[in-house]
N, CA, C and O atoms as a GROMACS GRO file, in nm:
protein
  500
    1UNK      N    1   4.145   6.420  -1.111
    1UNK     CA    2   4.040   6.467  -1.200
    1UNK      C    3   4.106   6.519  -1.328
    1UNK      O    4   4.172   6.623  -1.321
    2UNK      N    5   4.094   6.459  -1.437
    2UNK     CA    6   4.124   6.496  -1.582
    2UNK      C    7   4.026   6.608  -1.627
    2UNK      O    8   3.908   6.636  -1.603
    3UNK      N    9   4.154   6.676  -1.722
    3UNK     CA   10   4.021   6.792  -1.798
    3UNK      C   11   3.906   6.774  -1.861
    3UNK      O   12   3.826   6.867  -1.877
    4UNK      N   13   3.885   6.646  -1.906
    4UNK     CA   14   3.759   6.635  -2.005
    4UNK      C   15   3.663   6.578  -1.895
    4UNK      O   16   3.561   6.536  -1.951
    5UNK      N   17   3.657   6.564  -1.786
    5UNK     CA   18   3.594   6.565  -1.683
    5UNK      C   19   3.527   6.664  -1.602
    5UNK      O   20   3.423   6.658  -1.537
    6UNK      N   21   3.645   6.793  -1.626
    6UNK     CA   22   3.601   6.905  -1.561
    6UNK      C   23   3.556   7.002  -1.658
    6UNK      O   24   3.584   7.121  -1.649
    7UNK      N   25   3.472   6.943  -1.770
    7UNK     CA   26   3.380   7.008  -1.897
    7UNK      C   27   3.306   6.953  -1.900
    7UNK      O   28   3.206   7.022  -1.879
    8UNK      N   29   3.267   6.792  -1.924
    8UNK     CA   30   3.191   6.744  -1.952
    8UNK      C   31   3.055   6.694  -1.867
    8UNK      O   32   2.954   6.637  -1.908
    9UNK      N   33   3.099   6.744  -1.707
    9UNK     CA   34   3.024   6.723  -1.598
    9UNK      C   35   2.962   6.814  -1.600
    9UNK      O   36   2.843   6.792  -1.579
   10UNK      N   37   2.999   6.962  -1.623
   10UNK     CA   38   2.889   7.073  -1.592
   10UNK      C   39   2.835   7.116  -1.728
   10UNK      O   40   2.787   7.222  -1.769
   11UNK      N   41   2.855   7.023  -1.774
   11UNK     CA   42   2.787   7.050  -1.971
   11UNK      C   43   2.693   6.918  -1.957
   11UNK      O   44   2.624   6.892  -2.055
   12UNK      N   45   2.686   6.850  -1.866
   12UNK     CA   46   2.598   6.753  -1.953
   12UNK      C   47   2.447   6.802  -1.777
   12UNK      O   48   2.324   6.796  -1.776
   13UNK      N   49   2.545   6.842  -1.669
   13UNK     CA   50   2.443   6.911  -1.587
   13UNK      C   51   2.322   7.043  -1.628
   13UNK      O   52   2.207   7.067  -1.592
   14UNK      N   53   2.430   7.114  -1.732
   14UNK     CA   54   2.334   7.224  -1.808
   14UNK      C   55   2.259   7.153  -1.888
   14UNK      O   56   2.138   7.139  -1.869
   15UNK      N   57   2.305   7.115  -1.957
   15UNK     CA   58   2.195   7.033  -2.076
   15UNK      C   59   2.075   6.954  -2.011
   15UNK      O   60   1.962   6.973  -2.057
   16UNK      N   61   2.091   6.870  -1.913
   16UNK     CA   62   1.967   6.793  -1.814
   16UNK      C   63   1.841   6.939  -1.825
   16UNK      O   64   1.725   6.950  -1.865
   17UNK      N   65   1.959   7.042  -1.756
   17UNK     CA   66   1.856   7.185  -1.664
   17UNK      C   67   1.780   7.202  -1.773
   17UNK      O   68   1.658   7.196  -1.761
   18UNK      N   69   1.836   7.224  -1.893
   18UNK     CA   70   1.801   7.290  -2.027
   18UNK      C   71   1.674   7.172  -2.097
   18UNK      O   72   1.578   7.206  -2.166
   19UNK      N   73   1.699   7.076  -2.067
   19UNK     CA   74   1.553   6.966  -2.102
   19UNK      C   75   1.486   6.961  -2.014
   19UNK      O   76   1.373   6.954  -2.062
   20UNK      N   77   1.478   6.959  -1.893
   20UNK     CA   78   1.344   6.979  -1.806
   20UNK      C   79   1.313   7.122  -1.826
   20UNK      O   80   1.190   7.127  -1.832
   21UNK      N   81   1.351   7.215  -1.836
   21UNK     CA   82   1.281   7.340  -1.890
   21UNK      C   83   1.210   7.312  -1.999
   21UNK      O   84   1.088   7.318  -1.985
   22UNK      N   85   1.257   7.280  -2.120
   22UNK     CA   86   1.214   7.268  -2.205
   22UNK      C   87   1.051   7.165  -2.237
   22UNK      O   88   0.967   7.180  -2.326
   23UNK      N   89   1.055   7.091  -2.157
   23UNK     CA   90   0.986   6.967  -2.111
   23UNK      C   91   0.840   7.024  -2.049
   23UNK      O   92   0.725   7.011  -2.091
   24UNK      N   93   0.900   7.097  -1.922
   24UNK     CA   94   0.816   7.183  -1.824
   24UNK      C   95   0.749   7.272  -1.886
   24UNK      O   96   0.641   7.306  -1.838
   25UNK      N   97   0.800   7.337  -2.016
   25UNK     CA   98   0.732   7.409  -2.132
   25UNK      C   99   0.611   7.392  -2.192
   25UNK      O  100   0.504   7.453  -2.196
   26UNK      N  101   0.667   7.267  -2.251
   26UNK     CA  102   0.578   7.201  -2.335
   26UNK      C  103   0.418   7.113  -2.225
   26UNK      O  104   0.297   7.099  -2.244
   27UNK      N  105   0.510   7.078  -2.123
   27UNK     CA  106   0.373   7.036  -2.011
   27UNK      C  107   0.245   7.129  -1.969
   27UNK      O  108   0.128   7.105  -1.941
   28UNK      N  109   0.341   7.270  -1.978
   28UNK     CA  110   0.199   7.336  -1.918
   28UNK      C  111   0.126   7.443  -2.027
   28UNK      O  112   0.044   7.529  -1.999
   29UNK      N  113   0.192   7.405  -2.186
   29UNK     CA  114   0.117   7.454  -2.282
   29UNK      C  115   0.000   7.399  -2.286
   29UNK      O  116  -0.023   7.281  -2.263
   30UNK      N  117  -0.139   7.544  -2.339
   30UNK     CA  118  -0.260   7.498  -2.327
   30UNK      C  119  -0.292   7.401  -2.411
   30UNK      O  120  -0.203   7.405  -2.496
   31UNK      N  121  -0.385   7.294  -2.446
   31UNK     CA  122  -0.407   7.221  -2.540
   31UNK      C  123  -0.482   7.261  -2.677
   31UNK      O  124  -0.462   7.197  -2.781
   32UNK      N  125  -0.541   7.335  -2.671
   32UNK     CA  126  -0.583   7.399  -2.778
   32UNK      C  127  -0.577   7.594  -2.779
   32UNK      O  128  -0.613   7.656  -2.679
   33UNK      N  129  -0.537   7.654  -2.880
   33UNK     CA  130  -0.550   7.809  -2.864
   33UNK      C  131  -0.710   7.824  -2.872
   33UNK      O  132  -0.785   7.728  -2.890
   34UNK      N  133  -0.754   7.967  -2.854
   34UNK     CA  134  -0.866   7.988  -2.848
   34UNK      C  135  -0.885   8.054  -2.976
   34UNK      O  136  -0.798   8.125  -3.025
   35UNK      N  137  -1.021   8.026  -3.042
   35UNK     CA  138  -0.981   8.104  -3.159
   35UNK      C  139  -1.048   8.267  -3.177
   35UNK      O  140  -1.135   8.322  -3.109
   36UNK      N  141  -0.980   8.314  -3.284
   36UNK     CA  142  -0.922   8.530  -3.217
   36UNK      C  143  -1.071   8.534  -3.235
   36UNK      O  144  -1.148   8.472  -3.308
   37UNK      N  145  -1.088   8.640  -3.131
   37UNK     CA  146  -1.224   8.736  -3.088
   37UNK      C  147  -1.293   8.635  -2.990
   37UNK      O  148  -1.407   8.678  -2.979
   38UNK      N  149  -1.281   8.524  -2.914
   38UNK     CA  150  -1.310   8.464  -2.788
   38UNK      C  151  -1.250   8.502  -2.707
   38UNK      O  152  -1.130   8.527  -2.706
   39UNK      N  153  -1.356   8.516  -2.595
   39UNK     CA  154  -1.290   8.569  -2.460
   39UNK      C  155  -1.270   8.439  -2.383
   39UNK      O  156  -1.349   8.352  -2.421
   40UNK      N  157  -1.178   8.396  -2.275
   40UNK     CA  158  -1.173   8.326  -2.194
   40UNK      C  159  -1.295   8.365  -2.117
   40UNK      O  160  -1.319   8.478  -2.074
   41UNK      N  161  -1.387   8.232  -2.101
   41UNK     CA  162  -1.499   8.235  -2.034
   41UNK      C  163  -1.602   8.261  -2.068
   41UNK      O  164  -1.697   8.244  -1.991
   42UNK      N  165  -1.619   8.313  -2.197
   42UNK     CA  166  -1.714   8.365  -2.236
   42UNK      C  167  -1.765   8.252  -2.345
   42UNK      O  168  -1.876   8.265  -2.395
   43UNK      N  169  -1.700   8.164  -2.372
   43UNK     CA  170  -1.728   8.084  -2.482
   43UNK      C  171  -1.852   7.984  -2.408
   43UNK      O  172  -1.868   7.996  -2.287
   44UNK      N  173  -1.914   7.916  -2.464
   44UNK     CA  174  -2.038   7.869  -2.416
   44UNK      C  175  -2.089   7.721  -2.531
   44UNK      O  176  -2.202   7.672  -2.523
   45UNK      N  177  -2.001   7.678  -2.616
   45UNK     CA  178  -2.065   7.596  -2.687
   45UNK      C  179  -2.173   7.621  -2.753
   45UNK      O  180  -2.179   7.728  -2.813
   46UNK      N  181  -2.253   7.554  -2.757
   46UNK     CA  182  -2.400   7.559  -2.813
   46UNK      C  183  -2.447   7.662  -2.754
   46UNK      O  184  -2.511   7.744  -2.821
   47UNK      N  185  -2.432   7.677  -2.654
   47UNK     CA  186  -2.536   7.755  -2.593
   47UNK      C  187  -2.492   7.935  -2.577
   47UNK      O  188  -2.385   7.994  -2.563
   48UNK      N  189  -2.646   7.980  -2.587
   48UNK     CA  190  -2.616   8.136  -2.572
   48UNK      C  191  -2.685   8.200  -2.487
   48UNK      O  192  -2.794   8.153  -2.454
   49UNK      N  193  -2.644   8.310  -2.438
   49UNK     CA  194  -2.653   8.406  -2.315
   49UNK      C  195  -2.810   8.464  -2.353
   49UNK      O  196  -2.830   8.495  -2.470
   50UNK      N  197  -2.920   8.479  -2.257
   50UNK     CA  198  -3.034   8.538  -2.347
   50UNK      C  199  -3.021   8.582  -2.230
   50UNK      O  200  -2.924   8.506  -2.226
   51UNK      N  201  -3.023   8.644  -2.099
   51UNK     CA  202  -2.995   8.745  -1.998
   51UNK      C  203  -2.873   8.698  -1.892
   51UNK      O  204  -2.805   8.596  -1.876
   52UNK      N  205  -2.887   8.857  -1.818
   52UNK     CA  206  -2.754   8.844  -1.718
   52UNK      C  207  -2.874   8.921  -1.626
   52UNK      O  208  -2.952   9.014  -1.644
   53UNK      N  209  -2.836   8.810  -1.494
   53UNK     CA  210  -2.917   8.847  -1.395
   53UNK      C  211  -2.802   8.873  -1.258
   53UNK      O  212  -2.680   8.860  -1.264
   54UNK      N  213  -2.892   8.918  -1.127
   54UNK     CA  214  -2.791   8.940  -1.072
   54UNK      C  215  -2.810   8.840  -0.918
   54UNK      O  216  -2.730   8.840  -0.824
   55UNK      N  217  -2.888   8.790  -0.922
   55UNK     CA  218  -2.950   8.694  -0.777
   55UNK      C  219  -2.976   8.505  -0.842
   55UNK      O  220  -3.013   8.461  -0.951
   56UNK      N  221  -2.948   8.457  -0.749
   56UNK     CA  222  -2.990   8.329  -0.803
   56UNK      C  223  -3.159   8.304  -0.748
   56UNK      O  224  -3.225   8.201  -0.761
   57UNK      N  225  -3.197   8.418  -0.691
   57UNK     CA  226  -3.334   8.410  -0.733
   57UNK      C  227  -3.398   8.444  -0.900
   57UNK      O  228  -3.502   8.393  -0.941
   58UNK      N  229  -3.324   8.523  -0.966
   58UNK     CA  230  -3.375   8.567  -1.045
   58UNK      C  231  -3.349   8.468  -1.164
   58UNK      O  232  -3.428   8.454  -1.257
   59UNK      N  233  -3.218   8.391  -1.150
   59UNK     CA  234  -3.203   8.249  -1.211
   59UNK      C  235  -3.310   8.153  -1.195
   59UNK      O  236  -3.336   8.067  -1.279
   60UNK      N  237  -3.366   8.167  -1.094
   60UNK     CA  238  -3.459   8.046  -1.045
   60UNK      C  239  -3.605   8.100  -1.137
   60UNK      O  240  -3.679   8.014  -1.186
   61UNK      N  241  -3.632   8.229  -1.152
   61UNK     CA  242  -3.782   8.269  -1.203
   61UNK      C  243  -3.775   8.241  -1.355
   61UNK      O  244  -3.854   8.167  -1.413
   62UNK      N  245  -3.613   8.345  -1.448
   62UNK     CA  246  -3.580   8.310  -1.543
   62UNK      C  247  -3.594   8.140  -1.622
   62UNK      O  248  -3.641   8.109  -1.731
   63UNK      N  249  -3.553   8.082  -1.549
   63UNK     CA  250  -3.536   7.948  -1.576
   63UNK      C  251  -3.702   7.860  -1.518
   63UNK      O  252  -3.722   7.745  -1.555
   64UNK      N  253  -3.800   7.929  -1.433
   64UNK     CA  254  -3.927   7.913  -1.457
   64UNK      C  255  -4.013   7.968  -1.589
   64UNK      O  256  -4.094   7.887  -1.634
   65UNK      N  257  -4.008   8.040  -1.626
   65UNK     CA  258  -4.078   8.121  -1.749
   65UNK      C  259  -3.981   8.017  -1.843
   65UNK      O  260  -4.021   7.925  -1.915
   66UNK      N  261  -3.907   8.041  -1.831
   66UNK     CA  262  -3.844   7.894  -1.985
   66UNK      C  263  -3.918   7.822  -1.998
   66UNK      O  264  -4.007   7.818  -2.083
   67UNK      N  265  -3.883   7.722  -1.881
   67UNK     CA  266  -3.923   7.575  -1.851
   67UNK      C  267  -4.135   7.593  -1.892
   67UNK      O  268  -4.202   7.535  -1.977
   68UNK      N  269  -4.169   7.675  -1.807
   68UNK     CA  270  -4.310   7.708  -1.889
   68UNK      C  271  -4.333   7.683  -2.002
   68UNK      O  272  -4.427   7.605  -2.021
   69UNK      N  273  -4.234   7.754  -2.158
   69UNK     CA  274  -4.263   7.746  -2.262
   69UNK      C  275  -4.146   7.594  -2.363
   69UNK      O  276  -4.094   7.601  -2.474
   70UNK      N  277  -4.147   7.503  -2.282
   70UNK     CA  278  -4.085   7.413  -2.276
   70UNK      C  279  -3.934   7.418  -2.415
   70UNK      O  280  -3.912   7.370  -2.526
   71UNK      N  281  -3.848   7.536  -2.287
   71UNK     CA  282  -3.736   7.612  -2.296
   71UNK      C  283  -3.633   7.518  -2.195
   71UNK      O  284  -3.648   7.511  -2.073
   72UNK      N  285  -3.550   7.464  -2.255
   72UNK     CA  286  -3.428   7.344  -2.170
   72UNK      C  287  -3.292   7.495  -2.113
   72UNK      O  288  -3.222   7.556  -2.194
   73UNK      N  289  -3.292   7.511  -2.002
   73UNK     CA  290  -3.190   7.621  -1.999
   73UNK      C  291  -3.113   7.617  -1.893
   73UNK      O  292  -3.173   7.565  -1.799
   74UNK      N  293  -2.967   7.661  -1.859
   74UNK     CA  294  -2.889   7.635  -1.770
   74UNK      C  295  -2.835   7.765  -1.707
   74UNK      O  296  -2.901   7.868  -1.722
   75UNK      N  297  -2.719   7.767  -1.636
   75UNK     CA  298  -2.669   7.954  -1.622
   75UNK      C  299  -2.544   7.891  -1.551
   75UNK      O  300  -2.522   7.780  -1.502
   76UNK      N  301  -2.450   8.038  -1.568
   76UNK     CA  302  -2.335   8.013  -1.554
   76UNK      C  303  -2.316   8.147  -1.511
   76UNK      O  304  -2.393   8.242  -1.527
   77UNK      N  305  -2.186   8.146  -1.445
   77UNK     CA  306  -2.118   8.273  -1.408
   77UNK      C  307  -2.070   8.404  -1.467
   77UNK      O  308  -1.974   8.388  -1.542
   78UNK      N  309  -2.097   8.484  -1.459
   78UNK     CA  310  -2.070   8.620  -1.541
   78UNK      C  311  -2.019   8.761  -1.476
   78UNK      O  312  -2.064   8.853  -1.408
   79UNK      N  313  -1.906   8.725  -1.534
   79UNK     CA  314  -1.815   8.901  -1.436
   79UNK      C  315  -1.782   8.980  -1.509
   79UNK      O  316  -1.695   8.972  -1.595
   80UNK      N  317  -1.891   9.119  -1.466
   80UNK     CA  318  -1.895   9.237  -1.547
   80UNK      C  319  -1.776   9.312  -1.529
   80UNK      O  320  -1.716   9.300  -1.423
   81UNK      N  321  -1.740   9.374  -1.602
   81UNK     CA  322  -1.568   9.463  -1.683
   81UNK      C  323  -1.556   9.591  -1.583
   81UNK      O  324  -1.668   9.631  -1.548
   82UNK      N  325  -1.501   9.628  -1.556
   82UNK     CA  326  -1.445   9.750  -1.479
   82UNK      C  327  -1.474   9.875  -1.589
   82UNK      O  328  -1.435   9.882  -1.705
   83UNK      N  329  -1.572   9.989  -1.497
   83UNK     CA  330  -1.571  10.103  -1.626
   83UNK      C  331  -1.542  10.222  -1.584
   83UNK      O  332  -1.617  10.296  -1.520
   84UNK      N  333  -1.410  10.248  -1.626
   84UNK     CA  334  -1.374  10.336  -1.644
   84UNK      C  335  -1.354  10.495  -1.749
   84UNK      O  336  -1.304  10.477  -1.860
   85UNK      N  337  -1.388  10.622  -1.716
   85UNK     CA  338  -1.440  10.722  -1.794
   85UNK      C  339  -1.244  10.752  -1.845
   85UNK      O  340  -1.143  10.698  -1.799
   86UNK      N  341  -1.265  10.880  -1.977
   86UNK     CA  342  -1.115  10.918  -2.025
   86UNK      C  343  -1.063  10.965  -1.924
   86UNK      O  344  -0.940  10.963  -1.926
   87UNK      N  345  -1.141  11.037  -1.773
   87UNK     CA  346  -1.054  11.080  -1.718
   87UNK      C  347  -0.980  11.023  -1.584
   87UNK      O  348  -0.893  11.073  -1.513
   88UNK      N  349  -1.056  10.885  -1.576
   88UNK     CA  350  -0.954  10.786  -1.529
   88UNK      C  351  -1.079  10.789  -1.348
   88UNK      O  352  -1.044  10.766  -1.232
   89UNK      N  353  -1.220  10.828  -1.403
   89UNK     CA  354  -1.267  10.788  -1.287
   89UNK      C  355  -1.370  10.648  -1.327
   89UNK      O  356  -1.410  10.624  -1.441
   90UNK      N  357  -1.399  10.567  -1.208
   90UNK     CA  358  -1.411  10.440  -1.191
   90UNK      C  359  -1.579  10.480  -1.235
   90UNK      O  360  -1.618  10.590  -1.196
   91UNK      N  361  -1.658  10.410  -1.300
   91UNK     CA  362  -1.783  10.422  -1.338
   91UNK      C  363  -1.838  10.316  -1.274
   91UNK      O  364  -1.941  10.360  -1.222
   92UNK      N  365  -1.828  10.206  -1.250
   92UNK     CA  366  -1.877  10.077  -1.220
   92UNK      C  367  -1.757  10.008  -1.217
   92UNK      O  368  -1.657  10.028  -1.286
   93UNK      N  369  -1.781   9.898  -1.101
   93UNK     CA  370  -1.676   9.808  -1.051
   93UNK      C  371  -1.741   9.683  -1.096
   93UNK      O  372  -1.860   9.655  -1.099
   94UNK      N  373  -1.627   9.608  -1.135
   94UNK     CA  374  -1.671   9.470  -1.171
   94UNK      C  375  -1.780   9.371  -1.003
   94UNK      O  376  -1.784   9.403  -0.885
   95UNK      N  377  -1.825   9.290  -1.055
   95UNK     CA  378  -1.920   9.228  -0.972
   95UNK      C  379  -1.972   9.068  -1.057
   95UNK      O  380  -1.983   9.059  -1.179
   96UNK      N  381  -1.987   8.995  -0.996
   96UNK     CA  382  -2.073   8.841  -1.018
   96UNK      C  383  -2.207   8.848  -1.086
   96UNK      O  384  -2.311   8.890  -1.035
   97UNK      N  385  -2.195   8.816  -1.174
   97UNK     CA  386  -2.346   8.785  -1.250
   97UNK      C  387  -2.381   8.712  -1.304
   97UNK      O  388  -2.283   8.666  -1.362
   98UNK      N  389  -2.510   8.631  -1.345
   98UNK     CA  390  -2.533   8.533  -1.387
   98UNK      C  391  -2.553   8.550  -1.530
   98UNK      O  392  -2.581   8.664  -1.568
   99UNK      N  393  -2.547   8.472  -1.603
   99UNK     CA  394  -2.626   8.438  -1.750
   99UNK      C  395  -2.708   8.355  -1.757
   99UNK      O  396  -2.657   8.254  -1.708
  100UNK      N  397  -2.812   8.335  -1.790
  100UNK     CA  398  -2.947   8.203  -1.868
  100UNK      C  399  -2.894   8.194  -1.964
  100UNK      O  400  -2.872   8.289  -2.038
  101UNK      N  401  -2.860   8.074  -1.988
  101UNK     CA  402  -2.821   7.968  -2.117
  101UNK      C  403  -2.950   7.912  -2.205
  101UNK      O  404  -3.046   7.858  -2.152
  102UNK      N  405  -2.939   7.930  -2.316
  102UNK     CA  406  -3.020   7.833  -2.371
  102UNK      C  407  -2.953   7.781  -2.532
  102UNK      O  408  -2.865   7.842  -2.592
  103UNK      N  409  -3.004   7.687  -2.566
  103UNK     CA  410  -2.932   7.674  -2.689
  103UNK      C  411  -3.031   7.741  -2.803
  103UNK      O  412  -3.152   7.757  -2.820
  104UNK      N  413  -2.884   7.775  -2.885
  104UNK     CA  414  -2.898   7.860  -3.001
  104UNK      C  415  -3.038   7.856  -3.075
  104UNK      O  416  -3.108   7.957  -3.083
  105UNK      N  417  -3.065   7.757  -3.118
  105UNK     CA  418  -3.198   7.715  -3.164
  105UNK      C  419  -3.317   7.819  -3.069
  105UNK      O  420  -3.366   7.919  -3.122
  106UNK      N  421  -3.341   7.792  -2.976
  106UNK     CA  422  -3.417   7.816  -2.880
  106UNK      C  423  -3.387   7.959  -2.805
  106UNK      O  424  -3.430   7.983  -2.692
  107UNK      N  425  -3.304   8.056  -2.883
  107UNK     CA  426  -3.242   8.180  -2.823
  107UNK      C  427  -3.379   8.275  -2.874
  107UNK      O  428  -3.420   8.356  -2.790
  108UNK      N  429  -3.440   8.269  -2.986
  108UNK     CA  430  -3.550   8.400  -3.052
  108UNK      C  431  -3.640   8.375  -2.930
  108UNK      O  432  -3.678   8.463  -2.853
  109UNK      N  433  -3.664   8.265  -2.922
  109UNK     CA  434  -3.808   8.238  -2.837
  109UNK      C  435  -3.826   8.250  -2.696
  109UNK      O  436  -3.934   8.271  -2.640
  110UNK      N  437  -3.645   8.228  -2.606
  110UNK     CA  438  -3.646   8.247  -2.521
  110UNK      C  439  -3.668   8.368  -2.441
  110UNK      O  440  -3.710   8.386  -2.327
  111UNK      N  441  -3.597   8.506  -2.606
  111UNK     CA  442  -3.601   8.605  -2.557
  111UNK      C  443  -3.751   8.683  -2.520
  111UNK      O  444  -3.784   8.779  -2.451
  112UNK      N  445  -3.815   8.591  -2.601
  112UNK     CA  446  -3.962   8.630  -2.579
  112UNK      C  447  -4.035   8.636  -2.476
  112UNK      O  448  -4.117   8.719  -2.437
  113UNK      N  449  -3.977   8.486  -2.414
  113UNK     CA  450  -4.108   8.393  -2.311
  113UNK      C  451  -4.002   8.509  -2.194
  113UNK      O  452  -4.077   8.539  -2.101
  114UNK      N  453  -3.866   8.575  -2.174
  114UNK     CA  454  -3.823   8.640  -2.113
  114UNK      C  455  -3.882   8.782  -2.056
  114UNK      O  456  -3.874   8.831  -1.943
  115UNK      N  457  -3.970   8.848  -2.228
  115UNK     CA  458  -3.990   9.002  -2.219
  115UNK      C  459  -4.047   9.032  -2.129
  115UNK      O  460  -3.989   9.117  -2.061
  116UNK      N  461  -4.174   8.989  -2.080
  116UNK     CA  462  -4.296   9.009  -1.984
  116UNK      C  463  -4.315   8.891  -1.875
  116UNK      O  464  -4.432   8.875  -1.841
  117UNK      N  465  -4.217   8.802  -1.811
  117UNK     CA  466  -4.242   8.784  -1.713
  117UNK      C  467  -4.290   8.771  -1.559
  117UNK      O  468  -4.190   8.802  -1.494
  118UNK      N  469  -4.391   8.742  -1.473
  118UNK     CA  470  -4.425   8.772  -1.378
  118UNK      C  471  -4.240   8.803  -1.280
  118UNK      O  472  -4.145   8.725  -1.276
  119UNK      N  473  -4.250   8.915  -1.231
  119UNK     CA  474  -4.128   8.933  -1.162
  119UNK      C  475  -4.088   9.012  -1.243
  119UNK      O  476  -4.010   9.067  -1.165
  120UNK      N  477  -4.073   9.076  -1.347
  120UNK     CA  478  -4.005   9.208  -1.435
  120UNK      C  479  -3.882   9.174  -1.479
  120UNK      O  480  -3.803   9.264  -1.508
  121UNK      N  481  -3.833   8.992  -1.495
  121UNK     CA  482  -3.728   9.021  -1.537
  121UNK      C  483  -3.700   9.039  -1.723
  121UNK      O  484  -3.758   8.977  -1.812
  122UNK      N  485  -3.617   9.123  -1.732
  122UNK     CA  486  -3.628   9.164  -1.884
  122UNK      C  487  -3.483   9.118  -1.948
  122UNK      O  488  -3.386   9.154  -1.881
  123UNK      N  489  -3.455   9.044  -2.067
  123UNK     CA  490  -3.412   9.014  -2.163
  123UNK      C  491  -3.300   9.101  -2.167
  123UNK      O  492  -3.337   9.218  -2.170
  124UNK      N  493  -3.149   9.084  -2.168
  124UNK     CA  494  -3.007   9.135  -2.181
  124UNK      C  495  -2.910   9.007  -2.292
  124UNK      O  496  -2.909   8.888  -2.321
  125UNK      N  497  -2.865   9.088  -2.310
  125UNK     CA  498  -2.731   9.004  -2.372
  125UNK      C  499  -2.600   9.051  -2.371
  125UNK      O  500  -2.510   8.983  -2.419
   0.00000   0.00000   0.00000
């Protein structure tokens, strides 16, 4: 075994390590950033949040009173924030909640056909 053998084998082994890292980097970068003041998850496209309910019954009535005022609307998942007071006691624990979707266009009116529903459900954002 010559010296330029016993350099050039564990230099060209680092360098391999050093491009699949580099590689493995670039693979599991996200494809687009989010842009500042979006929350992961919270983004919604077109569409906007006109309540947060807490039963998928109440999805089912919500999304009747729409459909009534021929309101196109969908819902999605919603997990409320952990609240905590300054002195470090727990106020509310996060939990599963729904949102009613509707698109933007159709958000003034939804909140309407929402206010007075049979069933009491009332209008959040």
């Amino acid at each position: 075994m010559n010296s330029a053998q016993f350099f050039v084998e564990p230099a060209l082994a680092m360098l391999t390590v050093g491009l699949l890292m580099v590689m493995a980097r670039w693979a599991s970068a996200p494809l687009r950033a989010l842009p500042r003041g979006v929350l992961l998850g919270h983004d919604f496209g077109l569409l906007v949040p006109v309540a947060v309910v807490d039963t998928p019954a109440e999805v089912s009535r919500a999304r009747a009173a729409l459909r009534r005022q021929g309101i196109r609307s969908t819902w999605a998942m919603a997990m409320t924030p952990l609240h905590i007071d300054a002195a470090g006691n727990i106020l509310s624990r996060p939990r599963q909640r729904r949102h009613v979707l509707v698109f933007g266009a159709d958000a003034a009116r939804a909140a309407r056909a929402l206010a007075t529903p049979p069933g009491g459900l009332s209008s959040q954002t």
